[in-house]
ZANU-636008 format. One record per residue (C-alpha): residue number from 1; x, y, z; residue in three letters. Coordinates in steps of 0.001 Angstrom, whole numbers, plus 500000, padded with zeros to 6 digits. Example, Ala and Ser with C-alpha at 12.3 -4.5 7.8 and 13.67 -1.06 7.14 Angstrom:
! ZANU-636008
num east north up residu
1 512300 495500 507800 ALA
2 513670 498940 507140 SER
This chain:
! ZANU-636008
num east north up residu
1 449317 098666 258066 UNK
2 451137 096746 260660 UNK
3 453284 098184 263365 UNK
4 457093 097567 262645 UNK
5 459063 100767 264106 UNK
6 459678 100585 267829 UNK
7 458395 103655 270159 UNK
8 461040 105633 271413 UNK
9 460361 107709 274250 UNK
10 460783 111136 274099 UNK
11 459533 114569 274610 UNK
12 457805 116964 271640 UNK
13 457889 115232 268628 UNK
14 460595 116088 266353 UNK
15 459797 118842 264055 UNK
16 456409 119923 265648 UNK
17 455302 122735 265472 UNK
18 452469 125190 265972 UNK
19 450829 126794 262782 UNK
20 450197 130201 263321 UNK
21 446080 131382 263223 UNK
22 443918 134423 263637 UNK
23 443385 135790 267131 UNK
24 440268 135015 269172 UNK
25 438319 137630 270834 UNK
26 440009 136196 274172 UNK
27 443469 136893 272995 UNK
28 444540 133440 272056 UNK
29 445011 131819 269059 UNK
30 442442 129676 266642 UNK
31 444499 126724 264880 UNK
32 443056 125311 261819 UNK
33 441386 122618 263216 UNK
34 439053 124679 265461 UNK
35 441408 124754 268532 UNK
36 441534 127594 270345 UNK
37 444567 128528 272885 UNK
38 443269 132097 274634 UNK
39 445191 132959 277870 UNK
40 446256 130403 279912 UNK
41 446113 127620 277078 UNK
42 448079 125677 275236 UNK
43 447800 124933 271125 UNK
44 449097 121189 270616 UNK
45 451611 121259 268091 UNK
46 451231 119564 264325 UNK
47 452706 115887 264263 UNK
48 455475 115646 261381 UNK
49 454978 113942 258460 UNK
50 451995 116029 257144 UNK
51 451909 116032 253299 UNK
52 450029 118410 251440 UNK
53 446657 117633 250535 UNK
54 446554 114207 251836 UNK
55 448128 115409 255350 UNK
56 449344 111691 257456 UNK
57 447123 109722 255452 UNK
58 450553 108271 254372 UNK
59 452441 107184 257908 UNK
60 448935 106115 258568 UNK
61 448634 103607 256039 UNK
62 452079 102273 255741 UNK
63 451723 101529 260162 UNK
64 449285 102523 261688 UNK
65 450024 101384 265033 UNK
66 453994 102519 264553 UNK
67 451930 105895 263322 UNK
68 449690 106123 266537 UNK
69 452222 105234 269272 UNK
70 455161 107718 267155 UNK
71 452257 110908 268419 UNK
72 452316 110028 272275 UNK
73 456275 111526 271661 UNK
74 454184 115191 270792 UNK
75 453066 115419 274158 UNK
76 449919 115427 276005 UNK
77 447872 116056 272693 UNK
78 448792 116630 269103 UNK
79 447049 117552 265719 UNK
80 446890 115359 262887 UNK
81 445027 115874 259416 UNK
82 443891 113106 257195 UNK
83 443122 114512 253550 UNK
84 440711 117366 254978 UNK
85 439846 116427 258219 UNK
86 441382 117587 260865 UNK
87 441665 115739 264175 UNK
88 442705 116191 267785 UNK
89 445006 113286 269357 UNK
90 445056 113310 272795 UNK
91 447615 111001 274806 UNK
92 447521 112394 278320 UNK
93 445846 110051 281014 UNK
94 444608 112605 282559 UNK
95 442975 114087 279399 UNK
96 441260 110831 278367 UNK
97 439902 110537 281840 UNK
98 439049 113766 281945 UNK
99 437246 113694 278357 UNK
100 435489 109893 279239 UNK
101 434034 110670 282582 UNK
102 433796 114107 283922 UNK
103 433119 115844 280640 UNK
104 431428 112737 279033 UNK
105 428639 115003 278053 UNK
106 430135 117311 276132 UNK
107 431337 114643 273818 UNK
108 429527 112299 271123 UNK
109 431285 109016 270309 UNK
110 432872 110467 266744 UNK
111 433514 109176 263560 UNK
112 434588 105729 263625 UNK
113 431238 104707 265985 UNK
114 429814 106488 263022 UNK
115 430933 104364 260512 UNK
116 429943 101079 263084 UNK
117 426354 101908 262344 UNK
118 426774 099619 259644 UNK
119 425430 097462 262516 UNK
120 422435 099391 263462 UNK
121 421661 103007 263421 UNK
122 420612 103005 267504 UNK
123 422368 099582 268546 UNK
124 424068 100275 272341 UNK
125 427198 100319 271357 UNK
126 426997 103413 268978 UNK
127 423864 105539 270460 UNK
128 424003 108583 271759 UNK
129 421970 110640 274095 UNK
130 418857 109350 275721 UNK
131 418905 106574 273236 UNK
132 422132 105109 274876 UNK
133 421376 105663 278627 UNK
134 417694 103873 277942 UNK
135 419475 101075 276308 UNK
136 421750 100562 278902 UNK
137 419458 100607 281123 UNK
138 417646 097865 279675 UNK
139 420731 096019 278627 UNK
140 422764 096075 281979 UNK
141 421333 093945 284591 UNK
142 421999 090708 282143 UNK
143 425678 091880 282841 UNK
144 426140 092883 286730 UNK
145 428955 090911 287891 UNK
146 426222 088527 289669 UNK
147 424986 087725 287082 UNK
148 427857 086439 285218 UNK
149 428634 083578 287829 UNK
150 425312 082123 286286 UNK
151 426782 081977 282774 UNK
152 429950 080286 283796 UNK
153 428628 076788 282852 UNK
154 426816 077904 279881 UNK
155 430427 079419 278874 UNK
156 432288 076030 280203 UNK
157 429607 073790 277994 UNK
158 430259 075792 275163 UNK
159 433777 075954 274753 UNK
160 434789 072699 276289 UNK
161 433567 070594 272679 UNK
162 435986 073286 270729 UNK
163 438909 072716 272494 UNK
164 438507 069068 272686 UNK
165 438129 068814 269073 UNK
166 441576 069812 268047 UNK
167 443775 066929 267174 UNK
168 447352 066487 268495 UNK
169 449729 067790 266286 UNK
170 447018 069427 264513 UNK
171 447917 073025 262773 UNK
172 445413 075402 264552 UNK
173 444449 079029 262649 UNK
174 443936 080458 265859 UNK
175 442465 083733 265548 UNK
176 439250 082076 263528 UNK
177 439522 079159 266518 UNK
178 438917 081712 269121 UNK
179 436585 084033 267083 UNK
180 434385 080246 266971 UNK
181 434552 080048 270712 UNK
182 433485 083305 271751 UNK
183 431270 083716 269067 UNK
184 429773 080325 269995 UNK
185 429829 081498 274057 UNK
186 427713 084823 272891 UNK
187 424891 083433 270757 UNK
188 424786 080447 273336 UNK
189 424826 081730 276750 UNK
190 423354 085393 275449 UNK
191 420831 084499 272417 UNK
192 420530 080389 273277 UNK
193 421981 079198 269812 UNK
194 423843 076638 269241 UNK
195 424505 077048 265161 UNK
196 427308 074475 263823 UNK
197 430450 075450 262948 UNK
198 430129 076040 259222 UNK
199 427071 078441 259558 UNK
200 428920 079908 262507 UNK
201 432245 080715 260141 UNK
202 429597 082431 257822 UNK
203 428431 084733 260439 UNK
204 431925 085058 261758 UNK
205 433227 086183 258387 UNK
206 430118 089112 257396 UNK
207 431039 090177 261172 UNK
208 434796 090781 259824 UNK
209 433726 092335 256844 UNK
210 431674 094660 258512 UNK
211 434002 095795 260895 UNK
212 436902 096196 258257 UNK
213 434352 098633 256162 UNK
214 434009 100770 259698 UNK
215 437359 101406 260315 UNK
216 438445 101860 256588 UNK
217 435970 104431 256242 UNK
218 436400 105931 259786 UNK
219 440555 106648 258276 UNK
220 439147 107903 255018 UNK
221 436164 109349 255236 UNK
222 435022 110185 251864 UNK
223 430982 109443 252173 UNK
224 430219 109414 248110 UNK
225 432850 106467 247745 UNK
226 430626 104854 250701 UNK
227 427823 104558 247839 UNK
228 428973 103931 245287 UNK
229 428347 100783 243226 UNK
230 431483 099461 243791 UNK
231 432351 095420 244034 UNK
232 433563 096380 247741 UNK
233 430563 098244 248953 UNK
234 428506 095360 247447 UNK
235 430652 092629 249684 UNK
236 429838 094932 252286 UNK
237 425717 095228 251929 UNK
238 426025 091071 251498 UNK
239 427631 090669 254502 UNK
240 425261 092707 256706 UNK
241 422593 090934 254894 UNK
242 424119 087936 256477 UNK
243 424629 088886 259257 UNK
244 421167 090566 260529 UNK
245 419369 087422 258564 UNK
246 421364 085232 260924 UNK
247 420411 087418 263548 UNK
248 416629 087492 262186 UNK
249 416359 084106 262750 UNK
250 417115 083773 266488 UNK
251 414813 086390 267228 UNK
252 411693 084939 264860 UNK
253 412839 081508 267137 UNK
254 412341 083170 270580 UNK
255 409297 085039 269362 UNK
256 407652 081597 267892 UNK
257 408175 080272 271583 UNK
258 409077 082863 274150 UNK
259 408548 080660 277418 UNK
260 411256 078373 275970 UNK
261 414218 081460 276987 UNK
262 415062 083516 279501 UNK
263 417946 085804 277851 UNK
264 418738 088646 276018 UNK
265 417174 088173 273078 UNK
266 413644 087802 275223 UNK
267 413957 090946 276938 UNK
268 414431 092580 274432 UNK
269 411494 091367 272785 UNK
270 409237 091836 276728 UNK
271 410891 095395 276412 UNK
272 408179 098404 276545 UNK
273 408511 102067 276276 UNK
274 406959 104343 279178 UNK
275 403586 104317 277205 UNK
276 403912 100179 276881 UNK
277 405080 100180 273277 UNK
278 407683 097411 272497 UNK
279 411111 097753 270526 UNK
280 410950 098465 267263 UNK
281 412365 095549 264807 UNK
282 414563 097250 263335 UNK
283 415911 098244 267254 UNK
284 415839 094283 267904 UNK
285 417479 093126 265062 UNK
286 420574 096034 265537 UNK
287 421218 095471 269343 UNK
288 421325 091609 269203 UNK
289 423411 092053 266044 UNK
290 425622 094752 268150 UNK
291 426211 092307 270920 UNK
292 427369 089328 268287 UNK
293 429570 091445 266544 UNK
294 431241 093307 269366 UNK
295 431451 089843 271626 UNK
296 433004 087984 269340 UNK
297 435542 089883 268048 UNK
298 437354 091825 271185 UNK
299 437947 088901 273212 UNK
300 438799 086400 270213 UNK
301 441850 088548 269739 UNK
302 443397 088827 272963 UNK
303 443142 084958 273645 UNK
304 445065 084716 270447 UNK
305 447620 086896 271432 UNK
306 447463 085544 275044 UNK
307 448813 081811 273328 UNK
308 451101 083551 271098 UNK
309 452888 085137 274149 UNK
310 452761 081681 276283 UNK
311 454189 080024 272789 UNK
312 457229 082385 273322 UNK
313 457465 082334 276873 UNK
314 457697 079129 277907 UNK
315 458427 080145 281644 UNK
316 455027 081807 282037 UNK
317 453203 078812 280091 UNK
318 455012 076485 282521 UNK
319 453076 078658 285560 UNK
320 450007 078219 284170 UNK
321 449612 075003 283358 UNK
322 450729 074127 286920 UNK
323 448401 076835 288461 UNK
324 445612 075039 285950 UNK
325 446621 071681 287250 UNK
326 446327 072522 291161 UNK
327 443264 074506 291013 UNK
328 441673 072339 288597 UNK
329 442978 068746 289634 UNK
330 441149 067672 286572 UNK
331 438076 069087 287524 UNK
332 435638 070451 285490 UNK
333 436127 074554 285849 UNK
334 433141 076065 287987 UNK
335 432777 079441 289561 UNK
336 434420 078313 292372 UNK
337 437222 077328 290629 UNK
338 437430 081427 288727 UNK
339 438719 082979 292071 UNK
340 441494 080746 292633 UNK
341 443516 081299 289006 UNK
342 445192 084615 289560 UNK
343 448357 083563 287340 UNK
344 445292 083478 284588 UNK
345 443888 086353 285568 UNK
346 447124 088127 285076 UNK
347 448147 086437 281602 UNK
348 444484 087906 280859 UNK
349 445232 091202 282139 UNK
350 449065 091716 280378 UNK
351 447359 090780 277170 UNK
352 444631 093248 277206 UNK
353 447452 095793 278191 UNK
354 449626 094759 275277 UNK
355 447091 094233 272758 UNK
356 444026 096573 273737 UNK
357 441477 095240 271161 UNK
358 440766 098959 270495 UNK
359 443574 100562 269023 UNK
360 441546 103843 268209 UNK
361 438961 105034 269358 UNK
362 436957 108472 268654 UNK
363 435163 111273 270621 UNK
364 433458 114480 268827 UNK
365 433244 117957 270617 UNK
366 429152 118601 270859 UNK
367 430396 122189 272329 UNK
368 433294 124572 272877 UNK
369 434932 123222 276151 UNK
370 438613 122231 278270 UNK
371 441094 119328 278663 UNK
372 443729 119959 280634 UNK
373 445165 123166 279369 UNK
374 443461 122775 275354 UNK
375 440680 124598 274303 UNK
376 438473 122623 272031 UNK
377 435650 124092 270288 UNK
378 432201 122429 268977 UNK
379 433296 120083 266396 UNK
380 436126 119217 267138 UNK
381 437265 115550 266392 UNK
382 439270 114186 269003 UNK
383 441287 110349 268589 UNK
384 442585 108361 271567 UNK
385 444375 105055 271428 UNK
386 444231 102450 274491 UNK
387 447055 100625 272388 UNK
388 449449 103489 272808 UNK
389 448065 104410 276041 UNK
390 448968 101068 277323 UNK
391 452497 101131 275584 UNK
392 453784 104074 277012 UNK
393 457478 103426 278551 UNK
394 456758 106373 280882 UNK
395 453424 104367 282737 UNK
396 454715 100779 282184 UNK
397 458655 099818 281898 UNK
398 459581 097904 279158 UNK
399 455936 098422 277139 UNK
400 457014 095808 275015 UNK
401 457620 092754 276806 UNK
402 454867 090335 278008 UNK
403 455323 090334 281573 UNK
404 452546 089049 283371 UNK
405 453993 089681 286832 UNK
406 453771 093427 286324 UNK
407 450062 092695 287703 UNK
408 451048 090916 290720 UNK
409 451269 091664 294366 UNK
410 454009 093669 295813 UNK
411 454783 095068 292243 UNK
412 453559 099132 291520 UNK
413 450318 099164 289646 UNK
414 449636 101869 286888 UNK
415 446936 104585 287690 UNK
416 443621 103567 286930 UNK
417 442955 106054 284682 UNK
418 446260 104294 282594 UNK
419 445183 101425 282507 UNK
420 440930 101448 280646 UNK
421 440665 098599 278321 UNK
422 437139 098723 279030 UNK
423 437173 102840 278325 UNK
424 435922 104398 281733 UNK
425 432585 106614 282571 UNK
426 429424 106461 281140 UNK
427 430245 104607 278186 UNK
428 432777 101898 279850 UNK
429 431829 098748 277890 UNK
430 428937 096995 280499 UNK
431 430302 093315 278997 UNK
432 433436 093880 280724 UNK
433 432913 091219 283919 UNK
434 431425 089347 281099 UNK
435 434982 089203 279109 UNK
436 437196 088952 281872 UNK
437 435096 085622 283292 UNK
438 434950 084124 279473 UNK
439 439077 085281 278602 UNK
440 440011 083502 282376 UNK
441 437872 080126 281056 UNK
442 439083 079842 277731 UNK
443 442683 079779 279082 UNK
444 442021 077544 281968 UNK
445 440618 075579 279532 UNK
446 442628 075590 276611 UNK
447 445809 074984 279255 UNK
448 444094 072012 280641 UNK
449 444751 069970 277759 UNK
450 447177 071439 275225 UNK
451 450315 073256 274991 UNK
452 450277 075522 271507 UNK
453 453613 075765 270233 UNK
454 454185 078744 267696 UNK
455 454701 077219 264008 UNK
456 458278 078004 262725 UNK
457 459029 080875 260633 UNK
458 455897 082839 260496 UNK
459 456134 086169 260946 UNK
460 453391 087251 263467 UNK
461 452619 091351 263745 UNK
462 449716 093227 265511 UNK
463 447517 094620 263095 UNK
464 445234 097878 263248 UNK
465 442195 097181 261753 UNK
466 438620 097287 263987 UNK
467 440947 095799 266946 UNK
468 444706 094751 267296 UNK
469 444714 091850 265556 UNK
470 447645 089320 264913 UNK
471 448637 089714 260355 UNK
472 448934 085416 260751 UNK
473 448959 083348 263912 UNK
474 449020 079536 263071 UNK
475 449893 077051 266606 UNK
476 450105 073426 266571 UNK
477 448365 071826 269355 UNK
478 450544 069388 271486 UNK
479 448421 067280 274146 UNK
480 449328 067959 277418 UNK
481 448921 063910 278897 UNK
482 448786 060956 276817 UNK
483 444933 060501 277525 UNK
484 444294 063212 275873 UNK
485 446413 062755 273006 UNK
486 444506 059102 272718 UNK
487 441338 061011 272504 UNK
488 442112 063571 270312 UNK
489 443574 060815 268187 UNK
């Protein structure tokens, strides 16, 4: 489940081909999967390695990021099969952008945001329809970008005591060390709580069970095994019980003294429908749990891989420490300081392009309708992947080297449409300014202090589970000056 073969480019895939179907009443052809090529269209062809019965399920599971990127070599959109469903993969820019924004309507969000109910049947991140544009509504003005320049010391206060912790020399697991910070910066700045870190690694651990139960049953969807009374689906229903009790408790705390916060929690709770009802809480409890999971989680993972890539460029660590160091001067970091770090920025930006928390992502056809030249009809369910997207030698030479200056001035940017680790349209995640600000103070930060040198002989791979996650990723903090090395004595 971890990506080991290199993408080679390439046009169609090796071996495709196009299974013949019954004729449509506009003289094209029906594939099995509910495609439809009439005049003028195009039927994507099968990806190789289909098995019978169990179709990929098997290049799937032994790498599924080698699997994902191997399909961008089909063309601008290929079919795949897992067991009996049947699924769409479309890799064209154009297609996605097309599919995200201008026909945004004719889509649902698909399986896997399905399976992320798990969180909350009508949380923001998975509701569809009215549902989702009256949530966002309510949701998005705690996220306009002028907003977020009021959180900045919030997010300072709260990650400052983490990094500062760390001992020199000290052994750092540094995927759970960054899930801490930015699941401390979330309930802190967004819910105003503070838990301590041994509660907080209980909540941070029922979020990653949670999410791994989404995407396993998102690749193998087989509802009756999802109830079943199973020692797996029981970790599963304990960790959500975790999880939304956690969650139950911040709200019961803002509703036992709600002139005490001014956040997202309370207005939530000062919410009313256009006949003055308030949020159901059952609605409370799944959007603040929503927000934890989802905020702590996608950024976590691309700081980690952010300090892998310093740890193995030393050039580019060497930049920003001295970019750190001038704009900082040993300052504490402010919002005018956030302007004037566009090395950061950049590191930020190559890492999200690299490792593009979401690796897949799903869309459902709610009627028959067009990308580009492929006919989809209702039902259809479609799979893109931002990791592949953002991987492809044919947008971004040499995918798979960390190059931060691929972002700076005077060099040729991607289209925007190649370049959406956000998504795009309707649905482009709101918490995006929100990210970008919290990824740009963690590393300013974090490079303050400490260098984190890689430890020897581990063998670090992205993995494809809910996001691109590294299999191990252990660093061993080095202090930066002797005072600090005195204090974190």
């Amino acid at each position: 489940m971890t990506e080991r073969t290199q993408h080679q480019p390439g046009g169609a895939a090796a071996g495709a081909h196009t299974a013949p179907g019954a004729r449509t009443p506009g003289g094209g052809s029906r594939t099995a999967d509910g495609a439809t090529a009439p005049g003028g269209t195009s039927v994507p062809p099968l990806a190789p390695g289909r098995l019978p019965l169990v179709g990929h399920v098997v290049p799937l599971l032994r790498d599924r990021l080698a699997f994902i990127r191997r399909l961008r070599e089909g063309g601008p959109a290929v079919r795949v099969s897992f067991g009996p469903k049947k699924m769409l993969v479309v890799n064209s820019p154009d297609m996605i952008h097309e599919m995200l924004t201008v026909k945004s309507g004719q889509f649902s969000k698909g399986l896997l945001f399905e399976k992320l109910k798990l969180f909350g049947k009508d949380a923001l991140p998975v509701a569809e329809g009215r549902a989702h544009l009256t949530r966002r509504r309510l949701m998005q003005p705690k996220f306009h970008r002028e907003k977020i320049g009021g959180y900045i010391t919030g997010m300072r206060d709260t990650i400052e005591p983490s990094v500062a912790a760390w001992r020199d020399g000290e052994t750092l697991d540094l995927k759970t060390e960054m899930q801490l910070m930015t699941q401390g910066v979330v309930m802190s700045v967004l819910f105003s709580s503070n838990p301590p870190r041994e509660p907080a690694l209980t909540i941070l651990h029922s979020v990653d069970s949670v999410f791994m139960a989404a995407i396993r049953r998102a690749l193998l969807p087989v509802p009756l095994l999802e109830h079943l009374p199973t020692r797996r689906n029981r970790r599963v229903r304990e960790a959500s019980e975790v999880m939304r009790g956690a969650v139950a408790e911040i709200i019961e705390e803002h509703r036992t003294r709600p002139d005490a916060y001014d956040d997202v929690v309370s207005l939530l709770l000062d919410a009313r429908d256009e006949v003055g009802r308030p949020l159901a809480e059952d609605d409370i409890l799944s959007e603040v749990t929503g927000i934890l999971a989802a905020g702590s989680e996608t950024t976590a993972v691309v700081m980690a891989w952010l300090f892998h890539e310093l740890g193995r460029n030393p050039d580019f660590e060497r930049r920003l420490h001295e970019e750190v160091d001038s704009v900082l001067g040993g300052e504490r970091i402010t919002l005018d300081h956030i302007g004037r770090l566009p090395f950061t920025r950049m590191c930020v930006n190559e890492t999200l392009r690299m490792y593009s928390p979401g690796w897949l992502v799903t869309r459902q056809a709610t009627a028959d309708v067009r990308l580009g030249d492929v006919e989809l009809a209702a039902g259809t369910d479609v799979i893109w992947s931002p990791y592949a997207l953002h991987r492809d030698p044919a947008i971004y030479p040499d995918p798979d080297r960390f190059d931060p200056d691929r972002w700076g001035p005077g060099r040729p940017q991607p289209p925007k449409e190649a370049f959406i680790p956000f998504g795009s349209g309707k649905r482009m995640c709101m918490g995006d300014a929100f990210a970008l600000t919290e990824a740009t103070i963690i590393a300013a930060l974090v490079a303050q202090r400490w260098r984190l040198r890689p430890r020897e002989g581990e063998d670090v791979r992205p993995v494809g589970e809910i996001t691109v996650h590294p299999s191990s990723l252990h660093m061993t903090a080095e202090a930066r000056w002797p005072a600090v090395a005195r204090r974190a004595a």
